[in-house]
C-alpha positions as CSV (number, residue, x, y, z in Angstrom):
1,X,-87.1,-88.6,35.8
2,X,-85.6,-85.6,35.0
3,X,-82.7,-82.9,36.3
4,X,-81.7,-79.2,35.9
5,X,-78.2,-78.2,35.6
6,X,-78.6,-75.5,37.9
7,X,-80.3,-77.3,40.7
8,X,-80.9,-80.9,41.2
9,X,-84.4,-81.6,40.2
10,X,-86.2,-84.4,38.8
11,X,-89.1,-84.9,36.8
12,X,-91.6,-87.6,37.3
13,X,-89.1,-89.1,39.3
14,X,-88.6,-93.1,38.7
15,X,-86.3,-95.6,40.9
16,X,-83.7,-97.6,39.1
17,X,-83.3,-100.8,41.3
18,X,-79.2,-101.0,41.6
19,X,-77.5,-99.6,44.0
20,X,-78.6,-96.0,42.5
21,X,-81.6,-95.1,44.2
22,X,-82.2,-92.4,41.4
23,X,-81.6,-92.9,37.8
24,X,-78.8,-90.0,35.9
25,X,-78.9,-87.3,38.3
26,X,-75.6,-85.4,37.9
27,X,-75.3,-83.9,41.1
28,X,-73.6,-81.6,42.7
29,X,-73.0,-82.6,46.3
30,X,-71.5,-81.3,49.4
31,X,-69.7,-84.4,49.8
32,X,-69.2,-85.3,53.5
33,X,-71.3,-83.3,55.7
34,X,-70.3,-80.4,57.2
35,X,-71.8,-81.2,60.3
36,X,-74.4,-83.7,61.8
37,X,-77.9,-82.5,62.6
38,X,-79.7,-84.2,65.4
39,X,-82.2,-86.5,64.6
40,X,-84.8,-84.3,65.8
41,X,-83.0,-81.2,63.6
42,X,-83.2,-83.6,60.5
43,X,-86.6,-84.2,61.3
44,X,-87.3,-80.7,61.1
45,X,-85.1,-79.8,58.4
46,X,-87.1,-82.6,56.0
47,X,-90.3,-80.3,57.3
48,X,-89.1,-77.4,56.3
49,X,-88.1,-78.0,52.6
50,X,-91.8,-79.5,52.0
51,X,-93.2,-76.5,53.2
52,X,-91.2,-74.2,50.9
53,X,-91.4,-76.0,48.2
54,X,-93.9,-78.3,47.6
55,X,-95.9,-77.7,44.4
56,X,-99.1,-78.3,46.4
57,X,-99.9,-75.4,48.9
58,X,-102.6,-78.0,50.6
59,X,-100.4,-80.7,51.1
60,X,-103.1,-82.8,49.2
61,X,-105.1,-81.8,52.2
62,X,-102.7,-82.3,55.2
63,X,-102.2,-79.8,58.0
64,X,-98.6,-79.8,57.3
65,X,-98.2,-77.4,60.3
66,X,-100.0,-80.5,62.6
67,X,-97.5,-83.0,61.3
68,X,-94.7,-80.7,62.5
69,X,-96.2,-80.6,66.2
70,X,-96.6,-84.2,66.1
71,X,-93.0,-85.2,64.9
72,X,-91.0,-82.7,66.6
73,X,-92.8,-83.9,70.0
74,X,-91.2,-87.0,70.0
75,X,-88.2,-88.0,71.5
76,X,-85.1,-89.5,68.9
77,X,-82.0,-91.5,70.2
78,X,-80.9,-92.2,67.0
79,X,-80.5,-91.5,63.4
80,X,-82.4,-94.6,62.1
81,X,-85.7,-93.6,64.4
82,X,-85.6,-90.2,62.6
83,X,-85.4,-91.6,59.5
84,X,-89.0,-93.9,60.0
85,X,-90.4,-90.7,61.4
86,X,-89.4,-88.8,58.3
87,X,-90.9,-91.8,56.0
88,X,-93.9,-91.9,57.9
89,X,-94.3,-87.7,57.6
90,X,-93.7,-88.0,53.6
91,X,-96.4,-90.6,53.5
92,X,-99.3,-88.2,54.8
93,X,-98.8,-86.3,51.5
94,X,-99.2,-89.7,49.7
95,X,-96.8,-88.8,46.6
96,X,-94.9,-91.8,45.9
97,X,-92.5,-89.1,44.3
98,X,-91.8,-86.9,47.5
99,X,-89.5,-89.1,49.2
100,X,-86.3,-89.3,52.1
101,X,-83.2,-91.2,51.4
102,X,-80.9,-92.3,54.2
103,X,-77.0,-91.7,53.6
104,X,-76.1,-95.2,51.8
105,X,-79.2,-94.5,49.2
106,X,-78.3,-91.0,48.8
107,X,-74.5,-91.7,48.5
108,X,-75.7,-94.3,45.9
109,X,-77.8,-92.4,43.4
110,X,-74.8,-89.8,43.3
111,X,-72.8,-92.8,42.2
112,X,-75.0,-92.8,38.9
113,X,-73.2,-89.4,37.3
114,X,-70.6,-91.5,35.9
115,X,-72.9,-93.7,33.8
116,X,-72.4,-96.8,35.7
117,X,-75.0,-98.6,38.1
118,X,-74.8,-102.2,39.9
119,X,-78.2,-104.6,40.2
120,X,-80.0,-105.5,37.6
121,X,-81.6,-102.4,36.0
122,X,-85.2,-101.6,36.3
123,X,-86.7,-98.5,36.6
124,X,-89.9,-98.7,38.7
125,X,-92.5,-96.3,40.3
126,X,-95.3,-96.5,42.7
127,X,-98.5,-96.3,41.0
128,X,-100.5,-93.5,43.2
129,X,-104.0,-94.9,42.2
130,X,-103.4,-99.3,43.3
131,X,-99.9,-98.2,45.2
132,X,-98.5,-100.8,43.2
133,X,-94.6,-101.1,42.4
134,X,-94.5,-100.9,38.9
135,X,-91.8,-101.4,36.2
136,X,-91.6,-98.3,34.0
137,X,-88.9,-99.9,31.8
138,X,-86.0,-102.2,32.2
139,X,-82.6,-100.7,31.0
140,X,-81.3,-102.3,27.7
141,X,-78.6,-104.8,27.5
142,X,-79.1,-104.9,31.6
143,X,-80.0,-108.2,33.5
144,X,-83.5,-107.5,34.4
145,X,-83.8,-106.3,30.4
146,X,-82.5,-109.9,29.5
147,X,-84.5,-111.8,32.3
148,X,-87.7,-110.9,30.5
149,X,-88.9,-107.9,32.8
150,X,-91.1,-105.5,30.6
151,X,-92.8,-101.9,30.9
152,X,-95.6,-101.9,33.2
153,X,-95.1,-105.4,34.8
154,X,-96.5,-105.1,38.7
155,X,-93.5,-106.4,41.3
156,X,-95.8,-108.4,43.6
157,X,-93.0,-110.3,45.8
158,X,-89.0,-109.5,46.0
159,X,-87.6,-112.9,47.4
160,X,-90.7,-113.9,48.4
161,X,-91.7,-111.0,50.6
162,X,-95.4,-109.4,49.5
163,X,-94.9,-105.8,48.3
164,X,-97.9,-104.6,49.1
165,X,-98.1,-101.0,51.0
166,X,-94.0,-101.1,50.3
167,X,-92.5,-97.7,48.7
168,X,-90.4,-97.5,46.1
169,X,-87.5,-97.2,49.2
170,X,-88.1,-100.4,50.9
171,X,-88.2,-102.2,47.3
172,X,-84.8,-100.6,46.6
173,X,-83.0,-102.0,49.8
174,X,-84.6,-105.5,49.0
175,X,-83.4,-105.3,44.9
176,X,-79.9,-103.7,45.3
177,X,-76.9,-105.6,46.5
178,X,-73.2,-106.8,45.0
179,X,-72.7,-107.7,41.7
180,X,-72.8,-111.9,41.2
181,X,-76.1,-112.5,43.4
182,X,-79.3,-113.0,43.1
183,X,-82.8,-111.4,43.5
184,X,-85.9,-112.9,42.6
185,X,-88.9,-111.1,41.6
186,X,-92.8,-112.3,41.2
187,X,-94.3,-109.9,38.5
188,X,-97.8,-109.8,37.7
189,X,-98.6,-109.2,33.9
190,X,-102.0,-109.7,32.4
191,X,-103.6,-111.8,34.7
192,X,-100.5,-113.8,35.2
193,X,-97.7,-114.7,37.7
194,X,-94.4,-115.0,36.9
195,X,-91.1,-115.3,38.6
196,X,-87.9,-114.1,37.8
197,X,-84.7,-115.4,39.6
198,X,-82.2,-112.2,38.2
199,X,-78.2,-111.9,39.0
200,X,-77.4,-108.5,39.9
201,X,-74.0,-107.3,37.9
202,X,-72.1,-103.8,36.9
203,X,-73.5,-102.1,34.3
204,X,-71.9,-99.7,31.9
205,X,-75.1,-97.4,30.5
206,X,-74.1,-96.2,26.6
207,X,-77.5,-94.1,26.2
208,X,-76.6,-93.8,22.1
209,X,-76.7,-96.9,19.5
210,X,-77.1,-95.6,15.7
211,X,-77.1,-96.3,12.0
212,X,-77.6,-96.5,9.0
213,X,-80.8,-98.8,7.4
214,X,-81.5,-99.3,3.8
215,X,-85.2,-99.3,3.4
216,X,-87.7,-98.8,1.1
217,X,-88.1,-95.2,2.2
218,X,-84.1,-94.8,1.0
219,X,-81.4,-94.6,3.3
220,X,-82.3,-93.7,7.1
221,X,-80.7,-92.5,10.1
222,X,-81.7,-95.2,13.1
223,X,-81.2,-93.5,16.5
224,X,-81.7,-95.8,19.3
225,X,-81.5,-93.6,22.7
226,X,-82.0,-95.9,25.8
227,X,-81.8,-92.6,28.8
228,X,-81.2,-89.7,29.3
229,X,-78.0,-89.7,31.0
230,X,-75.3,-86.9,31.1
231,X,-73.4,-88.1,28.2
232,X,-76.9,-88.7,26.2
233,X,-76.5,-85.4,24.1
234,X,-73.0,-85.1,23.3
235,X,-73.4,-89.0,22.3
236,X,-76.9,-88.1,20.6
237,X,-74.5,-85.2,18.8
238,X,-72.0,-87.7,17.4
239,X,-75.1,-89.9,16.3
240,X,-76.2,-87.1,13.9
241,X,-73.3,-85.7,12.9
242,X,-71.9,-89.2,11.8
243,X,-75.3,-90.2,10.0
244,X,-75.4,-86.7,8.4
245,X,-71.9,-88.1,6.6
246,X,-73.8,-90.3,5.3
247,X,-76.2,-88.7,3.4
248,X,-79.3,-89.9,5.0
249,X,-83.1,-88.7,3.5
250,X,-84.8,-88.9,7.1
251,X,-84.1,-90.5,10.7
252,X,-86.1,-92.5,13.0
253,X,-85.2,-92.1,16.7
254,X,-86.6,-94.5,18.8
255,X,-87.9,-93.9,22.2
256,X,-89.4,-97.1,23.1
257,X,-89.1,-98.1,26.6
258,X,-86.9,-94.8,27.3
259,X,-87.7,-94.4,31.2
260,X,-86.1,-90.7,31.4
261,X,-83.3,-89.0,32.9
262,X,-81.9,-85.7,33.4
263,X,-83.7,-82.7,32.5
264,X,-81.0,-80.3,30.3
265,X,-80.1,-83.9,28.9
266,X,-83.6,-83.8,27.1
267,X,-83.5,-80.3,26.4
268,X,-80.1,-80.4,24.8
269,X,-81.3,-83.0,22.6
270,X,-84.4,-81.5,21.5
271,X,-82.3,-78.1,20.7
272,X,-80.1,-80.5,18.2
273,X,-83.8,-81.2,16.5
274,X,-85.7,-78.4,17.1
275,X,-84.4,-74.6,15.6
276,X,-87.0,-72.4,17.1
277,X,-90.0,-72.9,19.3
278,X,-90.7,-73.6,22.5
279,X,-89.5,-76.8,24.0
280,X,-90.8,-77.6,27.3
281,X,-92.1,-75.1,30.7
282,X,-92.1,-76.0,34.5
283,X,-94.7,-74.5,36.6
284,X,-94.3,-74.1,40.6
285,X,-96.6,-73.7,43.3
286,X,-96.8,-69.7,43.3
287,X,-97.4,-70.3,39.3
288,X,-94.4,-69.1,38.2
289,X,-93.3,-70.4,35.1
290,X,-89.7,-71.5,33.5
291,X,-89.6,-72.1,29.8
292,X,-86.6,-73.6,27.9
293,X,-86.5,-73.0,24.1
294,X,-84.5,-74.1,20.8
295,X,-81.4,-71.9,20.2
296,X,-81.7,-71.9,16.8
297,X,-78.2,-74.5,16.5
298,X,-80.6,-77.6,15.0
299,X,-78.3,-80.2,13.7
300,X,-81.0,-81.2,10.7
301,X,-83.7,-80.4,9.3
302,X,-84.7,-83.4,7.3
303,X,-87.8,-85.6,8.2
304,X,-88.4,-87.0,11.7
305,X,-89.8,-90.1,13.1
306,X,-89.9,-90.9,16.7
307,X,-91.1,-94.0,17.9
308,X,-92.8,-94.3,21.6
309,X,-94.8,-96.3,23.9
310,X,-96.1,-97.2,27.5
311,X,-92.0,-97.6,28.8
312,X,-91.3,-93.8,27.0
313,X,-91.4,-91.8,30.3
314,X,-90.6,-88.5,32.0
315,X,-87.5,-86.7,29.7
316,X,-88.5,-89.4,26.8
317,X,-92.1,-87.6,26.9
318,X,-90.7,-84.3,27.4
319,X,-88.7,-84.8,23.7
320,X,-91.4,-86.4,22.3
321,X,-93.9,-83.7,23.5
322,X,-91.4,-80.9,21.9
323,X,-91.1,-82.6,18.8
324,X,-94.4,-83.7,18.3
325,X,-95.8,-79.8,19.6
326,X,-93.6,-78.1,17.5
327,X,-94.4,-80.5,14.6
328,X,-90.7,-81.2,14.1
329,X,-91.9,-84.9,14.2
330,X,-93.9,-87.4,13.7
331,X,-94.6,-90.0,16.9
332,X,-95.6,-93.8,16.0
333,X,-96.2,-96.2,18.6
334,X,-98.7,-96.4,21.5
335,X,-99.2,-94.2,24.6
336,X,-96.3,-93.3,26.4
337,X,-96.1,-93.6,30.3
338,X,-97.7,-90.1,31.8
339,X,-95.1,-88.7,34.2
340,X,-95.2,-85.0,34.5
341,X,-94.4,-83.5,38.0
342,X,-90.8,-82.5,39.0
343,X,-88.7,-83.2,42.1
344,X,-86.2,-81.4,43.6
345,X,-83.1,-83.4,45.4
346,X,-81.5,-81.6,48.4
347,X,-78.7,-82.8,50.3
348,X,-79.9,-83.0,54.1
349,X,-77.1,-82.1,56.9
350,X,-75.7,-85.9,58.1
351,X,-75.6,-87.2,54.7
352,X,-79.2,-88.4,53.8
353,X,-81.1,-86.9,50.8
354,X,-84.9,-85.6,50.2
355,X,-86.7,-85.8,47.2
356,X,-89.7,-83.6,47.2
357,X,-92.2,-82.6,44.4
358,X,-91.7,-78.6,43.3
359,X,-93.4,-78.7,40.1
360,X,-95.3,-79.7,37.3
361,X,-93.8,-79.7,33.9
362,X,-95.7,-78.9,30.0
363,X,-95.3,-79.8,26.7
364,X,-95.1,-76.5,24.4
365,X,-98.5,-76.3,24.0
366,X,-99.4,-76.4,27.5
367,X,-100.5,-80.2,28.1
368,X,-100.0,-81.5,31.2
369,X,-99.4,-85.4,30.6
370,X,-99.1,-86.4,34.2
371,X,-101.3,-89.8,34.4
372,X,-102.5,-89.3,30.8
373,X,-99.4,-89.9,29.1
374,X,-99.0,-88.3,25.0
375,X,-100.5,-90.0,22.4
376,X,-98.7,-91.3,19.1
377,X,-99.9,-89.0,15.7
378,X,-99.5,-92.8,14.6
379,X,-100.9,-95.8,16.7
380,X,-99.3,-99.0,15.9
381,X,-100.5,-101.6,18.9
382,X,-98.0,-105.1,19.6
383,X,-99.7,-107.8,20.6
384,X,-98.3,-109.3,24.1
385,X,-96.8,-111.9,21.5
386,X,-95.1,-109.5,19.0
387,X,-93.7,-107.3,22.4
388,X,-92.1,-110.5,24.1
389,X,-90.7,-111.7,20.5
390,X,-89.4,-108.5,19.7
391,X,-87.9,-107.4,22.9
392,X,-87.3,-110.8,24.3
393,X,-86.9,-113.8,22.1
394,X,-85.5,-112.2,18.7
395,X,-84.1,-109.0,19.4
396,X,-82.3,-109.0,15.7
397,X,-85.9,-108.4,14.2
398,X,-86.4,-104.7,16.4
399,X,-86.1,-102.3,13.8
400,X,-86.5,-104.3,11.1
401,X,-89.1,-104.4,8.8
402,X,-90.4,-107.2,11.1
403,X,-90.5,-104.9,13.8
404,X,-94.3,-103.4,13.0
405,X,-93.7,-100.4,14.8
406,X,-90.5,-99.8,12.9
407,X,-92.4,-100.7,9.5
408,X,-94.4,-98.0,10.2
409,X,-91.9,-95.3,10.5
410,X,-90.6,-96.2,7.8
411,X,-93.9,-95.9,6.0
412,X,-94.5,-92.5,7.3
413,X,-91.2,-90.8,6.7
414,X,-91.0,-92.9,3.0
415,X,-94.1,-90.5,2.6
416,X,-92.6,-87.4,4.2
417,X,-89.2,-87.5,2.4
418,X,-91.9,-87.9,-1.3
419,X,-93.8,-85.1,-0.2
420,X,-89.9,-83.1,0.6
421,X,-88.5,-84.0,-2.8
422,X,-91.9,-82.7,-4.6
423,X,-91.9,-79.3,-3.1
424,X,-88.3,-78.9,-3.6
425,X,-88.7,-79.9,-6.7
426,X,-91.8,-77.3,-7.5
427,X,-89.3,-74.1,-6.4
């Protein structure tokens, strides 16, 4: 998911299961409405915005204007009856991503700006092919993270009740609740069920956790950036600024199971990285493009491995696709997630929220990952096994030498930093 500074949007938009309904938006809000809408105004209102701005012109082949009649001929006594009728309008356009929050959800992903969340930290997304709930990433360090919940697990049952046909809202209002109880979750992963009985708690979200490794490649820089939050670059600033104390030949920043975050978040980050070139562009239904570039301000120039793979999403691919475009770095890993559209937030007038797809967004040179995801410059599969006893069971290996994925970085940047030292050496 991703976020401009200058208007709320979101990119490739995921759920984080807390009270948040949004992961890292860094909104600006009206606060308390200024007035209340009737239902059958908020009805209308929710209309409206998708027909300005959403990045399809066909409505994936709905008469839009036909829905209008339809909803606005019905009769509403009460908030909660608009609110099923404006669930039940989004759901013609069938774009898990394009979405209506009622005031407690919307009240609760503004909430998330500070950097703090309560559940148990999951990111998840409606798969628009099976219509599956499924787990883009679990937060680090976060209860669902330490359960045992992993990228692309499919949440079949939340305390027992079959999620099949349920959006990513309904799975929200089952997962959320206070800190201290419990939710239980049955995940299908390869062919198997398994259930997870998971304690909801506070969560304090550092996105940054670096330093320095010792490795046969020399003396690297280890990033480790878990979202993209709005205190991800100034942390991500502090990171490289301390490491370049330190003298290191090269850095690895790793990626892995990165679900996203805030749009200028990933930008500012890529800028630190990245002296000139393009970084990413967002194109909107009348075609009109918005590019965002480096500013020439990159914090280092020395050699660059990034490490990805199918939990990398949305602003994580966004970075990854700037580096990798730009070849600034190097990626190792596996396939990262596929989530390129863009969603714009708006505020609606009792309180309640819309999230509704404006865009698609492109890596510098012009690839579209939605549903395809970008692929590593090195491929480095883990076997279900090594994921589970890296992530899971023995967490002091991950980048280590017994991390595989990790060994390789340090393979290809050993080779980089060679090749660096030679050339300087030939001038």
């Amino acid at each position: 998911m991703v976020i401009t500074k200058s208007r709320l949007v979101l990119g490739a938009t995921a759920v984080t299961l807390s009270t948040i309904a949004v992961t890292s938006l860094g909104i600006h809000s009206r606060g308390q409405a200024l007035f209340k809408a009737s239902p059958k105004e908020l009805v209308d209102e929710v209309w409206q915005i998708v027909q300005r701005q959403y990045v399809d012109g066909t409505f994936n082949q709905v008469d839009w204007q036909a829905v209008r009649k339809e909803y606005l001929s019905k009769s509403y006594t009460n908030p909660q009856e608009a609110y099923k009728s404006i669930r039940e309008m989004l759901k013609k356009l069938q774009d898990p991503y394009t979405r209506f929050m009622d005031p407690e959800e919307f009240k609760s992903m503004q909430v998330d700006t500070s950097g703090e969340l309560t559940g148990i930290g999951i990111t998840i997304s409606q798969d628009e092919k099976t219509k599956q709930l499924v787990v883009i990433a679990p937060i680090e360090d976060t209860p669902a993270f330490k359960a045992g919940i992993l990228a692309k697990d499919i949440i079949l049952k939340i305390n027992g009740k079959n999620t099949k046909g349920m959006d990513t809202n309904q799975a929200v209002s089952l997962i959320r609740g206070e800190a201290g109880t419990q939710v239980s979750l049955t995940i299908g992963r390869d062919d198997q069920t398994k259930e997870f009985d998971i304690k909801r708690a506070r969560i304090e979200i550092h996105p940054v956790k670096f330093s320095q490794k010792k490795t046969p490649a020399g003396n690297l820089g280890y990033i480790r950036l878990n979202q993209f939050s709005a205190n991800a670059g100034k942390e991500m600033q502090i990171a490289i600024k301390d490491l370049e104390t330190k003298r290191v030949a090269g850095y690895i920043l790793d990626l892995r199971g990165n679900p996203g975050g805030l749009l200028f978040s990933s930008v500012d980050i890529a800028r630190m990285w990245i002296d000139k070139g393009k970084i990413v562009s967002t194109v909107e239904r009348q075609g009109e493009a918005e590019k965002e570039e480096a500013n020439g301000r990159a914090l280092t120039n020395k050699p660059l491995v990034v490490l990805v793979d199918k939990g990398s999403a949305s602003a994580s691919e966004i970075l990854s696709g700037a580096l990798q475009d730009n070849k600034r770095a190097t990626l190792v890993g596996t396939q990262t997630f596929g989530k390129g559209l863009v969603q714009s937030v708006r505020p609606l007038e009792d309180g309640s929220g819309l999230a509704v797809t404006i865009a698609h967004y492109y890596t510098p040179n012009g690839t579209d990952i939605n549903h395809k995801g970008i692929a590593p410059d090195v491929k480095v599969d883990l076997t279900k096994a090594q994921m589970e006893d890296l992530w899971l069971h023995q967490r002091d290996k991950l980048a280590t030498l017994a991390d595989p994925q990790f060994a390789k970085a340090v393979e290809v940047i050993g080779k980089q930093i060679a090749a660096k030292g030679t050339a300087s050496a030939e001038k």
